[in-house]
Phi, psi and omega in degrees: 000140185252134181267131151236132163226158259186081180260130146263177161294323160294318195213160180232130124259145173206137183250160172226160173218138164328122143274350169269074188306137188282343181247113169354204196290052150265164152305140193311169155277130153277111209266355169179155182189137186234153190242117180209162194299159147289106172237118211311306191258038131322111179269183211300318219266305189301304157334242193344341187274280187344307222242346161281315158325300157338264160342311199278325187289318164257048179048042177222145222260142182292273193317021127315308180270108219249009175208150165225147177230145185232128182229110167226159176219031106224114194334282199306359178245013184257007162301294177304299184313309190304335219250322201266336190270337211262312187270311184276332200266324200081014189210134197280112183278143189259139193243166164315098171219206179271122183118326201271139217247089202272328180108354181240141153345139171228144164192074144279170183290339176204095173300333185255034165281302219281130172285163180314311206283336205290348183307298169311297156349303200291323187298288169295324176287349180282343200276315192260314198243002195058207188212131028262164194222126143236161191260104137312095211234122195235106183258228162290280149318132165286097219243158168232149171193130174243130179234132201278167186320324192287017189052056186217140177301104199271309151142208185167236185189147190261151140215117194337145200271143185323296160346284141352287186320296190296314186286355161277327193283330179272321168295346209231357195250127261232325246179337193255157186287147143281121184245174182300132136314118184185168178265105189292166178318305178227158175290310181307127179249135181266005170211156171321323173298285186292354177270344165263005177263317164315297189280350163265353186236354181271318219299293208264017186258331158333297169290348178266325168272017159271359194261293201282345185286321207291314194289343169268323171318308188278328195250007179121116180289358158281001175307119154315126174229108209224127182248130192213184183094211224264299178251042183279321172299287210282058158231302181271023147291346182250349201284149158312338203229320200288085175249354173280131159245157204197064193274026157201065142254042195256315160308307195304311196298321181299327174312297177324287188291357169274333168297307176304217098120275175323305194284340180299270219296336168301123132016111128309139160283149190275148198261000000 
């Protein structure tokens, strides 16, 4: 079985998947997957307890697993994973980095800027829905990621993840609540609670199709537009643009570059 995880600032995902498909060129299964916080300064032991617990809940056995892939985008834990991969699993995890052989172009201006996952993304929504695409993800940051027809990494555009947004509203404000994210009934809010739920969730379903009108503008009105993270149902259910939702398909990508990764490194059978 292959572990992919799937680190953020907010939530760590991490999935697990068949690598043998019981039918011959279906795609693997993903046979269980959990969402649980980033918590930076978790040691090595705490992980390995966690993610293991994890494993006994969904029945599924550690020494099953004979491959790990890694996507993070913070650097001070990847010490710890690496370390928690090595010592619960037995097995040295392959992480994203500069070197891992993903299949897409990137061209960015300092290609080793691009966070993992938005990398992992691209791979993936270009692998299932084609090109050209942008990705939405909506994490602690908000991502745009555009991938041109060729399957090739364009670059794209960041903006504070909604969450961010609602926790600002409550540090810098005196008086106003921290509230549920959610699509209120109506725009007009008749109380404070609900009038802050409006302008963050009418407010900020504004910004993502005012991003996206500009970004089809430019890559095209055939453009795949696939929504994924944490808050992709309630944002892109409502959104102009956003018509696919795909909320693991970040799991989905790590599967992909561990296969390339892997199918590199095998043996040619000798002719």
């Amino acid at each position: 079985m292959l572990l992919v995880l799937d680190v953020g600032n907010t939530n760590t995902v991490l999935g697990v998947y068949e690598t043998s498909p019981a039918v011959a060129g279906t795609e693997p299964r993903l046979v269980a997957h959990w969402r649980v916080a980033t918590i930076k300064n978790h040691t090595v032991d705490e992980y390995g307890v966690l993610f293991r617990n994890l494993f006994s809940i969904g029945k599924i056995e550690v020494t099953d697993v004979h491959g790990i892939i890694v996507s993070s985008v913070v650097p001070s834990m990847d010490s710890t994973l690496r370390e928690m991969c090595e010592l619960y699993f037995h097995t040295k995890p392959l992480f994203v980095e500069p070197g891992v052989k993903t299949g897409m172009p990137v061209h960015y201006e300092n290609p080793q800027e691009v966070g993992a996952d938005r990398i992992v993304n691209g791979v993936a929504a270009f692998e299932k829905y084609g090109g050209p695409c942008v990705v939405v993800d909506f994490g602690t940051a908000t991502t745009f990621d555009a991938i041109s027809a060729k399957g090739e990494y364009l670059g794209g555009v960041i903006a504070p993840g909604i969450g961010i947004s609602a926790q600002a509203l409550f540090e810098h404000t005196a008086r106003l609540p921290l509230v549920d994210i959610r699509k209120p009934a109506k725009i007009i809010g008749t109380n404070t609670v609900a009038s802050i739920q409006s302008g963050l969730f009418f407010g900020y379903l504004g910004l993502v199709d005012g991003l996206l009108e500009r970004l089809l503008q430019e890559l095209g009105p055939n453009t795949n537009v696939v929504a994924t993270g944490g808050l992709a149902r309630l944002i892109g259910d409502n959104s102009k643009y956003i018509k696919t939702v795909d909320e693991l398909l970040t799991l989905e990508g790590l599967r992909i570059i561990w296969e390339r990764n892997t199918a590199a490194t095998k043996p040619r059978p000798a002719r």
